[in-house]
Chimera marker file (.cmm) of the C-alpha trace (Angstrom):
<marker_set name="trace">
<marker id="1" x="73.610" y="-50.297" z="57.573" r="1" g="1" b="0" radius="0.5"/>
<marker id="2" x="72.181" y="-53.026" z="56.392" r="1" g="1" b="0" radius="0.5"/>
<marker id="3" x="72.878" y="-54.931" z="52.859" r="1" g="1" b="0" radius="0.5"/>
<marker id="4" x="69.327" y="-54.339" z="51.523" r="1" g="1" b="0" radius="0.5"/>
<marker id="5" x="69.655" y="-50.228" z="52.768" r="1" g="1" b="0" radius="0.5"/>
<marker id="6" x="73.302" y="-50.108" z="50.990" r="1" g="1" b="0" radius="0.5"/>
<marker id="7" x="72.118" y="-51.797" z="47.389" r="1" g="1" b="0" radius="0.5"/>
<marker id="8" x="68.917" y="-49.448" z="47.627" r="1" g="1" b="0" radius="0.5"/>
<marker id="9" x="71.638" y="-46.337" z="48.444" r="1" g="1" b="0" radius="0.5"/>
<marker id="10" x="73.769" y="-47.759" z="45.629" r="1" g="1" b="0" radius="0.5"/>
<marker id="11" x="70.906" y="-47.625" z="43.330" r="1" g="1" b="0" radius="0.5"/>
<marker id="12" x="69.899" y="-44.210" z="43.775" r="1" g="1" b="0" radius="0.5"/>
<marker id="13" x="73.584" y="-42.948" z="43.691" r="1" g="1" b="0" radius="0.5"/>
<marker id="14" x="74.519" y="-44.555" z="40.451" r="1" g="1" b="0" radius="0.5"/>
<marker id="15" x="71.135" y="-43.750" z="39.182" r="1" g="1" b="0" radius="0.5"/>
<marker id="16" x="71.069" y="-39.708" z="40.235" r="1" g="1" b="0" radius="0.5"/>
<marker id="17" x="74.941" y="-39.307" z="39.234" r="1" g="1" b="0" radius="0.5"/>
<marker id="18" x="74.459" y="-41.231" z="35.595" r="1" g="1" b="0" radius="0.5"/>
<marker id="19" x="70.779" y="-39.767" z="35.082" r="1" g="1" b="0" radius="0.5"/>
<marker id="20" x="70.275" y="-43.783" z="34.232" r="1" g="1" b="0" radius="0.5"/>
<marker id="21" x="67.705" y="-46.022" z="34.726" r="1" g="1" b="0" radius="0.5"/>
<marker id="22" x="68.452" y="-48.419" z="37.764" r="1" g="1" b="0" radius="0.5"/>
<marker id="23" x="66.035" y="-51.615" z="38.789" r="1" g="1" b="0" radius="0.5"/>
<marker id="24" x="65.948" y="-53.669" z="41.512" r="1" g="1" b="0" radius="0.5"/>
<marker id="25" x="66.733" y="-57.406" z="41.655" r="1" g="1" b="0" radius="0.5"/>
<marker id="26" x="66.929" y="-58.801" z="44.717" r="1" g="1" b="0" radius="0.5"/>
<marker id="27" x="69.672" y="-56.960" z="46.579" r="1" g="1" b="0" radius="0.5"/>
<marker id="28" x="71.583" y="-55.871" z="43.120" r="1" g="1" b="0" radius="0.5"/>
<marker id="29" x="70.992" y="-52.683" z="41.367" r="1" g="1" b="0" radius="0.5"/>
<marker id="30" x="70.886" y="-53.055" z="37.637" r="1" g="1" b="0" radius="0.5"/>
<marker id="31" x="71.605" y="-50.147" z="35.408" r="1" g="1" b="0" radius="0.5"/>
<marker id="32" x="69.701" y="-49.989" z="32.585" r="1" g="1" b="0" radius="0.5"/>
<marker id="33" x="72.110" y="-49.681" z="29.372" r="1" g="1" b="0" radius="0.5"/>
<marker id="34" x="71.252" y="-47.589" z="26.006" r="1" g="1" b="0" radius="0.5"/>
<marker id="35" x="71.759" y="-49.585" z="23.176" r="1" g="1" b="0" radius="0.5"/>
<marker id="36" x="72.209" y="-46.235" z="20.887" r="1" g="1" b="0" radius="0.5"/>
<marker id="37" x="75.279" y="-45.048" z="23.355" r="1" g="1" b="0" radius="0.5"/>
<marker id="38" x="76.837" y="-48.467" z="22.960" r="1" g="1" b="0" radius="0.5"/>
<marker id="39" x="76.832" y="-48.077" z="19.189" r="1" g="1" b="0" radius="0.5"/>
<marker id="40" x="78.567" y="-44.872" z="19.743" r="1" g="1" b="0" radius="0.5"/>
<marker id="41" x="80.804" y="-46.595" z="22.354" r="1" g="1" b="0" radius="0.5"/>
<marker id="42" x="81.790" y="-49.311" z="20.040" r="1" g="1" b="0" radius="0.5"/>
<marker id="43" x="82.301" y="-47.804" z="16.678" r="1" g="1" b="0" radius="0.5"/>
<marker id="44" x="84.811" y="-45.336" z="18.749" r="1" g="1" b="0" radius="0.5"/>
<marker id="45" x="86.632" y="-48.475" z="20.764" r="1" g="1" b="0" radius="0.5"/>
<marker id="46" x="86.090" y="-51.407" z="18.955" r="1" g="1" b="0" radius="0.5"/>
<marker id="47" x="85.236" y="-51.150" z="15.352" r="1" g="1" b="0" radius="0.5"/>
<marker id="48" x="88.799" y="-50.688" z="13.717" r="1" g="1" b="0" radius="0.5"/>
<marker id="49" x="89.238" y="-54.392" z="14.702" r="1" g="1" b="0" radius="0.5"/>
<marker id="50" x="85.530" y="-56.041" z="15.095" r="1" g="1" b="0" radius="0.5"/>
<marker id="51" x="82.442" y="-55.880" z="12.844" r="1" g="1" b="0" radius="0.5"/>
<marker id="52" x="79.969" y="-53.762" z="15.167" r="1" g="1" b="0" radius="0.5"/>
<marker id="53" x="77.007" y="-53.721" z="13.075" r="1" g="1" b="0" radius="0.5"/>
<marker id="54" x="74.278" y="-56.398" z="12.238" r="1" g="1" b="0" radius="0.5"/>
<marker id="55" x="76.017" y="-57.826" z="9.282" r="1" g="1" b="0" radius="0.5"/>
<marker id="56" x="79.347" y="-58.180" z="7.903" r="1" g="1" b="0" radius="0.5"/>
<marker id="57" x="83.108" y="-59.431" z="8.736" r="1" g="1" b="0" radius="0.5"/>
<marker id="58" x="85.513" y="-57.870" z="10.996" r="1" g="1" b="0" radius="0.5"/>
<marker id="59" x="88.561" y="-55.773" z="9.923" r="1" g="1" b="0" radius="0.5"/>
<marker id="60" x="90.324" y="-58.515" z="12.143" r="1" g="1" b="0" radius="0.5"/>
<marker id="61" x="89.929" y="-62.013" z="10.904" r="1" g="1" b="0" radius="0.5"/>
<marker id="62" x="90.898" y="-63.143" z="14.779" r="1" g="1" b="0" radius="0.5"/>
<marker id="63" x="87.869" y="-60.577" z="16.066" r="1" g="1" b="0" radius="0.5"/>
<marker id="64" x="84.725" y="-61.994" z="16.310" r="1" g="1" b="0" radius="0.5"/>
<marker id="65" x="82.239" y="-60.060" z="14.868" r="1" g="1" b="0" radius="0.5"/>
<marker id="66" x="79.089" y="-58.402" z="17.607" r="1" g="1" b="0" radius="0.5"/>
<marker id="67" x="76.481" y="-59.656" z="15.327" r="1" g="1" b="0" radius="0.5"/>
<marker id="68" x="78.142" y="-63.296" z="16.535" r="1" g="1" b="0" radius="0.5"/>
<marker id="69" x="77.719" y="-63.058" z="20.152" r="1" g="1" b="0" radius="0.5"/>
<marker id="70" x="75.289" y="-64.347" z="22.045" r="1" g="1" b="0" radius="0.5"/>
<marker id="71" x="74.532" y="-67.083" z="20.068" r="1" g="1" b="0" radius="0.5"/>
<marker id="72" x="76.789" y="-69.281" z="21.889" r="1" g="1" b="0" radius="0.5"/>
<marker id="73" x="76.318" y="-68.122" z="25.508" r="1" g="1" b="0" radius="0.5"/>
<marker id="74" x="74.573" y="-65.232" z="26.842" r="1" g="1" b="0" radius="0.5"/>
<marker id="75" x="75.793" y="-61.712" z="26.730" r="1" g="1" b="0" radius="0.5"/>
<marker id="76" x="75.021" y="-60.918" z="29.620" r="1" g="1" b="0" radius="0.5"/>
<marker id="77" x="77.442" y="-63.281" z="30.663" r="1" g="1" b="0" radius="0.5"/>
<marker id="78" x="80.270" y="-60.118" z="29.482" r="1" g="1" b="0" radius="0.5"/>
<marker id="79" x="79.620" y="-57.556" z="31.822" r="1" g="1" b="0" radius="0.5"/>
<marker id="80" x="81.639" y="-58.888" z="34.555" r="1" g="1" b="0" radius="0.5"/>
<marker id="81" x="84.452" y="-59.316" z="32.589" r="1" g="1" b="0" radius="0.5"/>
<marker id="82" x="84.339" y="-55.953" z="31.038" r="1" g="1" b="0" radius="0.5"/>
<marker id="83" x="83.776" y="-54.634" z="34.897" r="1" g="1" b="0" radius="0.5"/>
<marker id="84" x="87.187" y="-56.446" z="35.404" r="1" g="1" b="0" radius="0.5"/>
<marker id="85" x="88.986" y="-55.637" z="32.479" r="1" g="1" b="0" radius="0.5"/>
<marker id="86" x="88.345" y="-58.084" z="29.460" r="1" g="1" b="0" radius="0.5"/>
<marker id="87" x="91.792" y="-60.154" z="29.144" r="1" g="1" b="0" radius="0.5"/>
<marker id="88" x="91.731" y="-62.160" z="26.358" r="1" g="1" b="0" radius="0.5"/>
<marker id="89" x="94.411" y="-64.686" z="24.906" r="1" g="1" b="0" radius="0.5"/>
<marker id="90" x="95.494" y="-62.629" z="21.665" r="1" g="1" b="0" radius="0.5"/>
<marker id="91" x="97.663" y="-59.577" z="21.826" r="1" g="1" b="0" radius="0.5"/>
<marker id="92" x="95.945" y="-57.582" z="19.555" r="1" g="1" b="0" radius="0.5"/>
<marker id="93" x="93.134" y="-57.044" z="22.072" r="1" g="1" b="0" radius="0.5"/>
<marker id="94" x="94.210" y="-53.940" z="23.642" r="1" g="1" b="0" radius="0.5"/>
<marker id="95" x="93.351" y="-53.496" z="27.448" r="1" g="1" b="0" radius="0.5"/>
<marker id="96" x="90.906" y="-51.224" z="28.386" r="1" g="1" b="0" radius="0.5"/>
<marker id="97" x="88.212" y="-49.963" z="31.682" r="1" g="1" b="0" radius="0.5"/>
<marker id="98" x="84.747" y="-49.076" z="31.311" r="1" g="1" b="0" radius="0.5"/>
<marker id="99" x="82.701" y="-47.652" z="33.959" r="1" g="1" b="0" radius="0.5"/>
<marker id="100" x="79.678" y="-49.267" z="35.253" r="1" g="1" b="0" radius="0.5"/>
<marker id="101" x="77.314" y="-47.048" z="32.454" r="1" g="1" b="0" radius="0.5"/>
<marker id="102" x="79.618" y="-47.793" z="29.546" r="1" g="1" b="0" radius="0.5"/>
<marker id="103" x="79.598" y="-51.458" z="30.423" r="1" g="1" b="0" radius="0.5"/>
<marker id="104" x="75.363" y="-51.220" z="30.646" r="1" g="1" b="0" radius="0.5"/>
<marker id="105" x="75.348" y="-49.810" z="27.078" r="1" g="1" b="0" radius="0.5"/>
<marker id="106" x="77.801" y="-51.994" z="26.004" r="1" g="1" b="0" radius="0.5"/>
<marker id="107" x="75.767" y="-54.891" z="26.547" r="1" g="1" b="0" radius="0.5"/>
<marker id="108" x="72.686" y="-53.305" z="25.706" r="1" g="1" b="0" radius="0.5"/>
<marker id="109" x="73.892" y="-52.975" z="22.240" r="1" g="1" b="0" radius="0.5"/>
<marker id="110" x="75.781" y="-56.361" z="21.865" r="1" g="1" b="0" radius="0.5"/>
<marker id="111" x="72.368" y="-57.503" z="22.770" r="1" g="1" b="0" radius="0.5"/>
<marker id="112" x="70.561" y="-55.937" z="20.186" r="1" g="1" b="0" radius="0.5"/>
<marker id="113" x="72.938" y="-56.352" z="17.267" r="1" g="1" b="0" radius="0.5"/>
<marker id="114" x="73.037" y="-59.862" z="17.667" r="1" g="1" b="0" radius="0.5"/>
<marker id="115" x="69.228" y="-60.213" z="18.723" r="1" g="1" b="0" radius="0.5"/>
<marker id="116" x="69.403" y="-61.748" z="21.770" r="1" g="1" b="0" radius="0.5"/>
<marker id="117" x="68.284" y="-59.259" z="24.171" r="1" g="1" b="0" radius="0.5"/>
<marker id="118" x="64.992" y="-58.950" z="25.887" r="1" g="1" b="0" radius="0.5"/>
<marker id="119" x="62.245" y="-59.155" z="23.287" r="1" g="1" b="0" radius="0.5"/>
<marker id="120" x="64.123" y="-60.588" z="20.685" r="1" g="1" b="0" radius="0.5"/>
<link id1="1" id2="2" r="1" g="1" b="0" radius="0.2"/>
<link id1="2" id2="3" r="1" g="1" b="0" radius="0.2"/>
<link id1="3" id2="4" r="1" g="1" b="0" radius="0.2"/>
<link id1="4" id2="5" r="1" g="1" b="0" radius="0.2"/>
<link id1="5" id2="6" r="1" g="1" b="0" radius="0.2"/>
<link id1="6" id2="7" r="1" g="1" b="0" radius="0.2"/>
<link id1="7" id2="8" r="1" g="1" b="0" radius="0.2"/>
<link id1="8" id2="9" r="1" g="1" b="0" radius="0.2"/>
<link id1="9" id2="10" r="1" g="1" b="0" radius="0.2"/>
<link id1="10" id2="11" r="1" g="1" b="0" radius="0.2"/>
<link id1="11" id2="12" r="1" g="1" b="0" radius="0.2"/>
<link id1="12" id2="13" r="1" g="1" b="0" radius="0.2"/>
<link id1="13" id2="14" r="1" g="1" b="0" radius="0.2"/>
<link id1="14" id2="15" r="1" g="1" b="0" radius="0.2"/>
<link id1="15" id2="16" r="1" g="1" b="0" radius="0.2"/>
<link id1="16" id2="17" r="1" g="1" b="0" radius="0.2"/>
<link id1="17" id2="18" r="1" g="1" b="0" radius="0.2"/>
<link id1="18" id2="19" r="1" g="1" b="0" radius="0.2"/>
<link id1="19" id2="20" r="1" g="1" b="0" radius="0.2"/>
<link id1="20" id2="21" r="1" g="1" b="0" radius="0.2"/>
<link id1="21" id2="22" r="1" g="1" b="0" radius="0.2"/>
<link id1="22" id2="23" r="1" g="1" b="0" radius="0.2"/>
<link id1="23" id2="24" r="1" g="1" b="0" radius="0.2"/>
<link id1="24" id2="25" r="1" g="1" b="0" radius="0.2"/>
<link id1="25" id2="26" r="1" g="1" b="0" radius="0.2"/>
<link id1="26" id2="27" r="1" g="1" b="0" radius="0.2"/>
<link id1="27" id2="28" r="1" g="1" b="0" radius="0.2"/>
<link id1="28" id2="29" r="1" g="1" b="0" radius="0.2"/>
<link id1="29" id2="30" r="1" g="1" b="0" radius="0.2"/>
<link id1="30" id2="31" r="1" g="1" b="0" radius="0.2"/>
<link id1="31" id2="32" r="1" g="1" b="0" radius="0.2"/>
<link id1="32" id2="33" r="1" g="1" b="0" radius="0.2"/>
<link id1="33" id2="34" r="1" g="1" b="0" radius="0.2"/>
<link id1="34" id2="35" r="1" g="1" b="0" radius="0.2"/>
<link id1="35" id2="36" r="1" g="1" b="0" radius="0.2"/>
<link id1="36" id2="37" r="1" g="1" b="0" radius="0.2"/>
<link id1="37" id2="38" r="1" g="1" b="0" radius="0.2"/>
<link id1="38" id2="39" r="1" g="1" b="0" radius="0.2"/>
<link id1="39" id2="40" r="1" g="1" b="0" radius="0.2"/>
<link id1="40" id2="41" r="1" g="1" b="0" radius="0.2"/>
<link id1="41" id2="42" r="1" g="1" b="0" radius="0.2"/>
<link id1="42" id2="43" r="1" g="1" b="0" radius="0.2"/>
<link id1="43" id2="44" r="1" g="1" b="0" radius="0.2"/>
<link id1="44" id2="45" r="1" g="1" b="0" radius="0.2"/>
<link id1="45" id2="46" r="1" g="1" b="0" radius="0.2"/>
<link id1="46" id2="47" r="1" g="1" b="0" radius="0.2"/>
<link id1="47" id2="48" r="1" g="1" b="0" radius="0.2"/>
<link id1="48" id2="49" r="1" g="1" b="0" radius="0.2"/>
<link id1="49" id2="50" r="1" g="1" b="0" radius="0.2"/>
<link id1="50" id2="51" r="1" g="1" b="0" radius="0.2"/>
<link id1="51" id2="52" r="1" g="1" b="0" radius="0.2"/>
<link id1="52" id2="53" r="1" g="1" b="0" radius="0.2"/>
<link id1="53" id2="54" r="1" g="1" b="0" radius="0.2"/>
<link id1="54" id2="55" r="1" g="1" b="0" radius="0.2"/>
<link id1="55" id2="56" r="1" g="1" b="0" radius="0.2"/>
<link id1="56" id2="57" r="1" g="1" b="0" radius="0.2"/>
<link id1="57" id2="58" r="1" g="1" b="0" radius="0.2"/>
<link id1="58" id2="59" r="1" g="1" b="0" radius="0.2"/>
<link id1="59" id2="60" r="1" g="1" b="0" radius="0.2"/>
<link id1="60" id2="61" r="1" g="1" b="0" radius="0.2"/>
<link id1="61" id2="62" r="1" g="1" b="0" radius="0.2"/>
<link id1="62" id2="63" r="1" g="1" b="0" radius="0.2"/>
<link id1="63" id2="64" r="1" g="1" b="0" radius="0.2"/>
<link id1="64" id2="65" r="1" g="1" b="0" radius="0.2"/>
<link id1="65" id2="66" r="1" g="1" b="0" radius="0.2"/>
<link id1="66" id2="67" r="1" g="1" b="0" radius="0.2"/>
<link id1="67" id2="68" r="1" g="1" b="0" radius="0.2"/>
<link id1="68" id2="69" r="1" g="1" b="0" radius="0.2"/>
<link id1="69" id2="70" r="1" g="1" b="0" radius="0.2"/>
<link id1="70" id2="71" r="1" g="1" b="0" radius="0.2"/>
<link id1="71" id2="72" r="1" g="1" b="0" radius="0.2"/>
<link id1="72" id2="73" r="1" g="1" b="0" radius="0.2"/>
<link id1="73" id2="74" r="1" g="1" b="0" radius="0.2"/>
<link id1="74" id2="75" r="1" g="1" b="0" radius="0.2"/>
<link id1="75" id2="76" r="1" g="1" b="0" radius="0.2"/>
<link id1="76" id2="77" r="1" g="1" b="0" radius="0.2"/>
<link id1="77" id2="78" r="1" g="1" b="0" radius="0.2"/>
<link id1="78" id2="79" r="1" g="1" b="0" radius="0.2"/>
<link id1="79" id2="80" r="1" g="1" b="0" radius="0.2"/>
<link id1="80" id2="81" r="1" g="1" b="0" radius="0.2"/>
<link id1="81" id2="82" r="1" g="1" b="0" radius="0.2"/>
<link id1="82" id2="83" r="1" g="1" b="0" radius="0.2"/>
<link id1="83" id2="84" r="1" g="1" b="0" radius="0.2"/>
<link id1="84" id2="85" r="1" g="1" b="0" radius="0.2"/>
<link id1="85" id2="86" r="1" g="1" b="0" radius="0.2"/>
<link id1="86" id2="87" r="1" g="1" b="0" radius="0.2"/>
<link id1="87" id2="88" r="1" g="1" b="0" radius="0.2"/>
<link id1="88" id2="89" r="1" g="1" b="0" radius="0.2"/>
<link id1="89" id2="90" r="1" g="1" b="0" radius="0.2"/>
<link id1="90" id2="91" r="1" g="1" b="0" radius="0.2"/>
<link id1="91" id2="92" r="1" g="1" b="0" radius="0.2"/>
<link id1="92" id2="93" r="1" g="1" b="0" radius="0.2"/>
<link id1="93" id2="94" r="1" g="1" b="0" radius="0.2"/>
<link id1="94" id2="95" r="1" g="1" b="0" radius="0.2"/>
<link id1="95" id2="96" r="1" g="1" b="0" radius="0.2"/>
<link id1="96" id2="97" r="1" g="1" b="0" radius="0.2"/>
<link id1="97" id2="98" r="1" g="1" b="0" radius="0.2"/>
<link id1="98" id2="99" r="1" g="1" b="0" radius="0.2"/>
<link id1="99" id2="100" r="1" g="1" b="0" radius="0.2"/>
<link id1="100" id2="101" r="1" g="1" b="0" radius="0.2"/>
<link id1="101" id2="102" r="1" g="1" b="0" radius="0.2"/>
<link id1="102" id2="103" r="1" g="1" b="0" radius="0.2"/>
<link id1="103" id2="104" r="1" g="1" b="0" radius="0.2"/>
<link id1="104" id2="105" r="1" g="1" b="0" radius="0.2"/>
<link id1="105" id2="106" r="1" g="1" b="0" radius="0.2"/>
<link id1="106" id2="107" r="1" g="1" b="0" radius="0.2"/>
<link id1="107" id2="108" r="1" g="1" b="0" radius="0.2"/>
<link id1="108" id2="109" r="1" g="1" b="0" radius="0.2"/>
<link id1="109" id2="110" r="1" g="1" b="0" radius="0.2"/>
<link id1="110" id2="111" r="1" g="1" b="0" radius="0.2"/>
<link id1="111" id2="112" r="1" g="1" b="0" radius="0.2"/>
<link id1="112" id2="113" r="1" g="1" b="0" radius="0.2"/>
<link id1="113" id2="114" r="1" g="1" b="0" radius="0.2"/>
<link id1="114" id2="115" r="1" g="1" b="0" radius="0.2"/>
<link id1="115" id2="116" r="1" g="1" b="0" radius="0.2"/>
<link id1="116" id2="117" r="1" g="1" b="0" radius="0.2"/>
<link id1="117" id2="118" r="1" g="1" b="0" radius="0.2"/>
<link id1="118" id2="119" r="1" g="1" b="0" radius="0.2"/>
<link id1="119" id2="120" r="1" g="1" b="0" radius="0.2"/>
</marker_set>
C-alpha cells in the first residue's frame, strides 16, 4: 500500500472507531479535538494541581496554570509530548497516557482557555 492509501485508511479508522472528526493535511490525519471533553478531561486529571479554567492560580504554585499556555509557544506544540508521555523535570507531575482522542481534546481546550486557538 502506498503512504497516501495508509494515512487515508488511518483516517477513516480513527475517525469511524472515535465517531470524531478527522481532516486531511497532506499525508497526516488530524483528529479534530472537543474543547468541552477536554474540560471534562482536565478537571478529572489535572485540576487538583493546575488552574484549568480561564482565570485564577493553581493549587500547585510549581503548576503552571492552562490559562498560561500558549502564550509562550504554541500549544499545539504539546500533543506530541502528551502522545509520548509528558515527562517533566518535577516529581509531582505524575505520569500518565492519553489516547490519540483524549490528546485532540486536550489541546482543543488548552487552546481555548488560553485563547490561542483557531479564531482567537
Amino acid at each position: 500500500m502506498t503512504g497516501r492509501l495508509i494515512a487515508a485508511l488511518a483516517a477513516l479508522t480513527l475517525g469511524g472507531c472515535a465517531g470524531e472528526a478527522v481532516r486531511q493535511t497532506g499525508t497526516d490525519p488530524i483528529i479534530m479535538g472537543s474543547a468541552d471533553r477536554g474540560a471534562v478531561l482536565v478537571r478529572q486529571k489535572c485540576a487538583g494541581c493546575h488552574a484549568v479554567e480561564r482565570t485564577g492560580d493553581s493549587p500547585m504554585t510549581s503548576a503552571p496554570p492552562f490559562h498560561t499556555m500558549g502564550v509562550l509557544y504554541p500549544v499545539r506544540d504539546l500533543q506530541e509530548a502528551f502522545a509520548e508521555g509528558l515527562v517533566t523535570t518535577h516529581p509531582s507531575m505524575p505520569a500518565f497516557e492519553l489516547q490519540a482522542t483524549e490528546i485532540a481534546d486536550l489541546i482543543a481546550y488548552l487552546e481555548s482557555v488560553s485563547g490561542t486557538g483557531p479564531g482567537a
